[in-house]
C-alpha positions in Angstrom: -10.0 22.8 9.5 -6.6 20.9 10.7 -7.0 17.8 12.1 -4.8 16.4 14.5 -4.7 13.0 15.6 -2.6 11.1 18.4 -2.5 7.8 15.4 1.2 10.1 15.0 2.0 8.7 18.5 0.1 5.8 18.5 0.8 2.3 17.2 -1.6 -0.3 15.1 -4.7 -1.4 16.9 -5.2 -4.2 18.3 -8.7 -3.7 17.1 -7.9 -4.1 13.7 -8.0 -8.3 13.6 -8.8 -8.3 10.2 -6.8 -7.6 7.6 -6.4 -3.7 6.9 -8.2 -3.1 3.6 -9.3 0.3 2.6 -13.0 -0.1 3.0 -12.1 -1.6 7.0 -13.4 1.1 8.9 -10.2 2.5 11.6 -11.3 4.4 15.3 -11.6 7.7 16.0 -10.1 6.9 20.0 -6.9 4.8 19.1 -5.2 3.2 22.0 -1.6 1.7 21.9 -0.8 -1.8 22.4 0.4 -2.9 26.0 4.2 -3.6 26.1 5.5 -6.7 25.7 6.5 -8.7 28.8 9.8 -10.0 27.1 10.3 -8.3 23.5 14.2 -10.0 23.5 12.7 -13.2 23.2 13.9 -14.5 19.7 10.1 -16.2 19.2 8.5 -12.7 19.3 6.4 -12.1 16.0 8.6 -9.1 14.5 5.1 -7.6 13.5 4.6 -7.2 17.0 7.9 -5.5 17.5 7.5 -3.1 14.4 3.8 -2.3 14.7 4.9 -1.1 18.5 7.3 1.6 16.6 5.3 5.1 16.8 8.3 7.2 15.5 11.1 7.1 12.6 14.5 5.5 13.3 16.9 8.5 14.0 18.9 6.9 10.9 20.2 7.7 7.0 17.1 6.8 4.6 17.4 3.4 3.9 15.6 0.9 2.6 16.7 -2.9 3.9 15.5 -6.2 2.4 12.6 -7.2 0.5 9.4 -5.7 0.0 7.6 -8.6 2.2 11.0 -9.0 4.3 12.4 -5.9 5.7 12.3 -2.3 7.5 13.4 1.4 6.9 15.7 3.6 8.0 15.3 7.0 8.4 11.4 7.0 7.1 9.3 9.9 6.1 5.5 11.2 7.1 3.5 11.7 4.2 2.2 15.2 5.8 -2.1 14.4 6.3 -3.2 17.5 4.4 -1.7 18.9 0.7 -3.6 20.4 -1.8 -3.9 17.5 -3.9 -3.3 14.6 -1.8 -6.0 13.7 1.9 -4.4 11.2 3.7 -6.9 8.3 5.1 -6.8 6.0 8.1 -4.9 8.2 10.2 -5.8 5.7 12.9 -3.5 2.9 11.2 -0.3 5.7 11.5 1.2 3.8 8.1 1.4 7.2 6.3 5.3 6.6 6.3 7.6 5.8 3.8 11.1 6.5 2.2 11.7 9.9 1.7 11.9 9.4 -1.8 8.2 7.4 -1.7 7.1 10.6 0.2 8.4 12.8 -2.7 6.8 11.0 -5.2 3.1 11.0 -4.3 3.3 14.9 -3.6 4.5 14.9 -7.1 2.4 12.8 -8.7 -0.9 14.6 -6.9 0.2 17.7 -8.2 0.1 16.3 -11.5 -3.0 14.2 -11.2 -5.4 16.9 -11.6 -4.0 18.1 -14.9 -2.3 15.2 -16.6 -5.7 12.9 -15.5 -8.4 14.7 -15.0 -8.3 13.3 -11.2 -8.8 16.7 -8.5 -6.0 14.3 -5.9 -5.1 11.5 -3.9 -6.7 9.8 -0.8 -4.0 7.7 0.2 -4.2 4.8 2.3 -1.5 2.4 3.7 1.6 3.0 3.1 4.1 1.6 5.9 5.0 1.9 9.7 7.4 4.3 11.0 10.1 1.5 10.5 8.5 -0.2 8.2 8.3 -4.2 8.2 6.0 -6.3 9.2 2.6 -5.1 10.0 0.1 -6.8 12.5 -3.1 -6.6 10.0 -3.1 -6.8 6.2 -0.4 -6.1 3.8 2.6 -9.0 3.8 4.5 -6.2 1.7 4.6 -2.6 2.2 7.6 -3.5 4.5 10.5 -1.1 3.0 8.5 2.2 2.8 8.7 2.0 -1.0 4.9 0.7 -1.6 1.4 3.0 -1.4 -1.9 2.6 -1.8 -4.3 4.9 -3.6 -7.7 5.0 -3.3 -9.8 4.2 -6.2 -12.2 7.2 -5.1 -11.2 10.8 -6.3 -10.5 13.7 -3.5 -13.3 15.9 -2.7 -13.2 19.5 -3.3 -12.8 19.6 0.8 -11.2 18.5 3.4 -12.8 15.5 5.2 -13.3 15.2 8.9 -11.7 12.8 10.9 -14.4 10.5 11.7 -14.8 10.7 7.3 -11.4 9.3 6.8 -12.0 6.9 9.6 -15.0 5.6 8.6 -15.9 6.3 4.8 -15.3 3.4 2.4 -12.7 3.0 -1.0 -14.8 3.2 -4.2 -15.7 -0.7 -5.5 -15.1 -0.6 -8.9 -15.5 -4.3 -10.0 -18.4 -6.0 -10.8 -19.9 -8.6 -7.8 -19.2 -11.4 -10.1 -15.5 -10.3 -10.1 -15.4 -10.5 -14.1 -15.7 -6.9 -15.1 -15.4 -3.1 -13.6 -18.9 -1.7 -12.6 -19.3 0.4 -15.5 -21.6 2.9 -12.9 -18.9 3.6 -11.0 -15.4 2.8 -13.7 -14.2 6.6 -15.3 -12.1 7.2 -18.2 -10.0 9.2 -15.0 -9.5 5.8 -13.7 -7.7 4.7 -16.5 -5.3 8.0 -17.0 -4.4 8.2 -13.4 -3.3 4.9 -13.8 -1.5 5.4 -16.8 -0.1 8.6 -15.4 1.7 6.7 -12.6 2.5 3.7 -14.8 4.8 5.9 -16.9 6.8 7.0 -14.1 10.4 5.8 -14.6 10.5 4.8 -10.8 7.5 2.9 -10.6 8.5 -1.1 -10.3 5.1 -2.2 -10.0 1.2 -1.7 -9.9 -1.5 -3.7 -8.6 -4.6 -3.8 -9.8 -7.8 -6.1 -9.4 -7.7 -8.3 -12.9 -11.1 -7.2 -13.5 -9.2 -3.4 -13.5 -6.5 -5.0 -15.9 -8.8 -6.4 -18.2 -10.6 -2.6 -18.1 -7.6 -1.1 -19.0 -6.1 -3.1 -21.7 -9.5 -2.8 -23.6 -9.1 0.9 -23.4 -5.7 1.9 -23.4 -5.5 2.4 -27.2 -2.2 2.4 -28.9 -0.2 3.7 -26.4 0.1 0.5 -24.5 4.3 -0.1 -23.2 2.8 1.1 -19.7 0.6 -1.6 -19.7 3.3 -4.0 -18.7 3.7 -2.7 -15.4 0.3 -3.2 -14.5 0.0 -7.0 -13.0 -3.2 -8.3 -11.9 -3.7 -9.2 -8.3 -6.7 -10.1 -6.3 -8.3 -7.7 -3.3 -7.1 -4.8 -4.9 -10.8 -3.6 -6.3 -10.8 -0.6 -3.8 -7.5 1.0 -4.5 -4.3 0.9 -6.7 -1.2 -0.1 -5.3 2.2 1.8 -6.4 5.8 0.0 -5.7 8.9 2.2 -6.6 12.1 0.6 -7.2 14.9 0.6 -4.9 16.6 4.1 -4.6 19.6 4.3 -6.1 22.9 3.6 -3.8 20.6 1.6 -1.2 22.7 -1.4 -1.6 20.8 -3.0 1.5 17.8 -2.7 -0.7 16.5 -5.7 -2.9 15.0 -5.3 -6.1 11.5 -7.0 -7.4 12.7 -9.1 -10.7 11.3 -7.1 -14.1 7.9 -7.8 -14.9 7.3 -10.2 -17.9 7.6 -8.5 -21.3 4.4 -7.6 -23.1 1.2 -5.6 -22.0 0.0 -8.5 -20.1 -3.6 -8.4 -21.9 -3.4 -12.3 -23.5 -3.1 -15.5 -21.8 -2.1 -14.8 -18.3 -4.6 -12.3 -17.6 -7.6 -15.0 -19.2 -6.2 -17.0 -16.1 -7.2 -15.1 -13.4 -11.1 -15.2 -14.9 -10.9 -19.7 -14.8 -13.3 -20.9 -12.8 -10.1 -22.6 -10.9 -9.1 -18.7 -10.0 -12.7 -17.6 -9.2 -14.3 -20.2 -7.2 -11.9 -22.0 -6.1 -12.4 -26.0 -4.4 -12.6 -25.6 0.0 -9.2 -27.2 0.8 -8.8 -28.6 4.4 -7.1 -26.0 6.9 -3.8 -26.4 7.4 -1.3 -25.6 10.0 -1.1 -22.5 10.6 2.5 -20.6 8.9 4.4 -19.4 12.2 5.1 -15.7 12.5 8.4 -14.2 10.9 10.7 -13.3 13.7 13.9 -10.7 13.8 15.9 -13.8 12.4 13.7 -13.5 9.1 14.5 -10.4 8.4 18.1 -8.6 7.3 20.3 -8.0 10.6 20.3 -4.5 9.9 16.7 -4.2 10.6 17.3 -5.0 14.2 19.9 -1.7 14.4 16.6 0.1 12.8 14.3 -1.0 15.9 16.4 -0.2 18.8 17.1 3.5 17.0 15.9 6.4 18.3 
């Protein structure tokens, strides 16, 4: 059954006021934001100037800046349907990313199903038609090189609409946060982790420490990939992928290496202190104000006003 949906021409919600994880249920009647009365003004949020972009800047693939500070060029829509991937959330419309981004989940959810054991990918955010920043959720995800991947493996059918607006990501920690659920945790977890952990143009990926601990007590011998893998909280519904920057973007800004080692010692005991878990109330403070254009590179204001 094809499903269209007008998310392709739609823009974020203003709905959505909490951040966008992937168990946050989207709409099945998206409605765009209203325009903004003066969007020149140099004190207008630049998430409200990206998340008004519904199509691709006309432009040469690039990726600009930062992964928490920048935009794309010339972005790519992950197509909704392929035989190995479902794309989730259509609502959200952040199923675009760097070509190359695009390329690399279609190849890697070809693969899943024989290198892993995993029958595809649901795949959640990804980034905005011009990338940067995004009304609700991710402060990365900004230069069409990151993705998330659901932690729940495809059905053997396509899902409605209302499904992949509604249905929630797989919770595979434990409620006190110290463990994966062992009910719902596979040994596919693990090797479609690994499998996309090998990939030579994979910077990063983020996984709930509970997740990291699972997977350093089961990877074996074979452990080099492990080093990729970084612990990171709110990430117990889905993986996150980061590529690298493409090679010749010059605009593009790469994440430093990850620390040497598989990351299964010390620093990964951290994240289970009580310090990390239940952490002391501290009195609000003032509120951070909104990045702006002048945050981010100058290019990225040639990417908004594009066609």
């Amino acid at each position: 059954m094809p499903i269209r949906t007008a998310a392709v021409a739609l823009t974020a919600l203003l709905a959505l006021a909490a951040p966008a994880s992937a168990q946050d249920r989207g709409t099945l009647d998206p409605k765009p934001l209203p325009p903004l009365a003066n969007p020149d003004d140099p004190a207008t949020p630049a998430k409200a100037l990206f998340g008004r972009a519904i199509t691709a800047a006309a432009l040469p693939a690039q990726a600009i800046g930062f992964y928490a500070r920048g935009c794309i060029a010339g972005a790519k829509a992950l197509p909704i349907d392929g035989d190995t991937w479902q794309v989730m959330r259509l609502s959200r419309n952040r199923n675009w990313g760097h070509p190359r981004l695009v390329d690399f989940l279609e190849k890697v959810a070809g693969e899943a199903p024989r290198k892993a054991g995993w029958p595809g990918l649901l795949v959640g955010d990804m980034s905005q038609p011009r990338g940067g920043p995004m009304l609700t959720g991710h402060a990365s995800h900004q230069l069409g090189l990151d993705a998330d991947v659901w932690l729940t493996p495809m059905p053997d059918r396509r899902l409605t609409r209302a499904e992949r607006e509604e249905m929630s990501a797989t919770n595979v920690v434990r409620p006190d946060r110290r463990d994966i659920d062992p009910q719902v945790w596979r040994p596919e977890h693990l090797r479609l982790i690994r499998m996309v952990a090998k990939e030579p143009d994979v910077a990063r990926i983020f996984v709930n420490p509970a997740i990291k601990l699972a997977l350093c007590r089961e990877a074996g011998g074979d452990r080099g990939w492990l080093t990729k893998v970084r612990p990171m909280y709110g990430h117990n519904y889905h993986f996150h992928i980061r590529l690298d920057c493409p090679a010749g973007d010059q605009a593009c800004k790469d994440q430093e290496p990850p620390p040497g080692g598989d990351g299964c010692g010390a620093e990964l005991d951290h994240w289970f202190s009580d310090a990390i878990l239940n952490p002391k109330p501290r009195p609000p403070g003032k509120p951070r104000p909104p990045m702006t254009l002048a945050g981010l590179p100058d290019a990225c204001r040639t990417v908004l006003k594009a066609r």
